[in-house]
C-alpha positions as CSV (number, residue, x, y, z in Angstrom):
1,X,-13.2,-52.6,25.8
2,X,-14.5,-49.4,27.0
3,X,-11.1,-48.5,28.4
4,X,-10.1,-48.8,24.7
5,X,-12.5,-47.1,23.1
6,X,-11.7,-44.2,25.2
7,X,-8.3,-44.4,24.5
8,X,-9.6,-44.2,20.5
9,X,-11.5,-41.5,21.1
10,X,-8.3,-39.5,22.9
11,X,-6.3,-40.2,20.1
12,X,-8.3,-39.1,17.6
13,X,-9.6,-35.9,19.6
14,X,-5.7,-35.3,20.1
15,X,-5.1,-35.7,16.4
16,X,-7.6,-33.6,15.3
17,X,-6.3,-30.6,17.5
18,X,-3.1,-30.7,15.7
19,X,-4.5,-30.6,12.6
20,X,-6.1,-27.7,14.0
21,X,-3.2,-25.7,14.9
22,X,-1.5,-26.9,11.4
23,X,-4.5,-25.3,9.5
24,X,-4.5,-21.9,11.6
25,X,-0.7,-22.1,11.0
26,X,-1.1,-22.5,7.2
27,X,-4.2,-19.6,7.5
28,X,-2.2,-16.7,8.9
29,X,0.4,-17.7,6.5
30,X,-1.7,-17.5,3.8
31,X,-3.3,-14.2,5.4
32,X,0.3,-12.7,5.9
33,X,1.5,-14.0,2.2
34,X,-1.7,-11.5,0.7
35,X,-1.3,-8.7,2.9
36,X,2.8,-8.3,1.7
37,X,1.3,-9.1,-2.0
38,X,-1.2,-6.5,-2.1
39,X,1.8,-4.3,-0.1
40,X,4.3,-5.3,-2.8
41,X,1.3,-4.5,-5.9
42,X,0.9,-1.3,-4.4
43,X,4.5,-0.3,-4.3
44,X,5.1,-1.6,-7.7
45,X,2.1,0.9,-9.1
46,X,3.6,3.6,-7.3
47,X,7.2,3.1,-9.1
48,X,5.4,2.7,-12.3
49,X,3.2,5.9,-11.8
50,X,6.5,7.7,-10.8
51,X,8.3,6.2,-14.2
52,X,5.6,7.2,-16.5
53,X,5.9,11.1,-14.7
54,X,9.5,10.8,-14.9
55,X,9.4,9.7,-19.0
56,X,7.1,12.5,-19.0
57,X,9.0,15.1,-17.6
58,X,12.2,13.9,-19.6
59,X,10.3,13.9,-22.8
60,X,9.4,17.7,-22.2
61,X,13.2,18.6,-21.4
62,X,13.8,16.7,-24.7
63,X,11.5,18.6,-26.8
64,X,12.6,22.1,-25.3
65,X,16.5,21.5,-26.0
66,X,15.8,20.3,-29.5
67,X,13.9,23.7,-29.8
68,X,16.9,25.2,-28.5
69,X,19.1,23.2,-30.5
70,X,17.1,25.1,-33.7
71,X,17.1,28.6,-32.3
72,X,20.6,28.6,-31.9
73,X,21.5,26.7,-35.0
């Protein structure tokens, strides 16, 4: 009986390790998922922040030709 209870108590011990390593596993996976999300949010603000300069930029050019455009004309 006591051989058998210690054989429980291995298995369970044993099974509750792996579940261990899965759940590390799954929480630097998790860990490494927000890190490239907060990575990709930043990157995505900076091409929008360089779109809205550009648009800028291309909307002075715009207004400076049609100015031309009326000198000329």
């Amino acid at each position: 009986m006591r051989g058998e209870l210690h054989e429980l108590r291995n298995e369970l011990r044993e099974g509750r390790d792996r579940a261990d390593q899965r759940f590390e596993i799954i929480e630097t996976s998790l860990r490494d998922l927000a890190q490239q999300m907060v990575m990709m949010t930043r990157a995505v603000k900076v091409a929008l922040d360089s779109r809205v300069n550009n648009e800028t930029r291309l909307d002075d050019h715009e207004q400076r030709l049609r100015a031309l455009e009326t000198v000329v004309r």
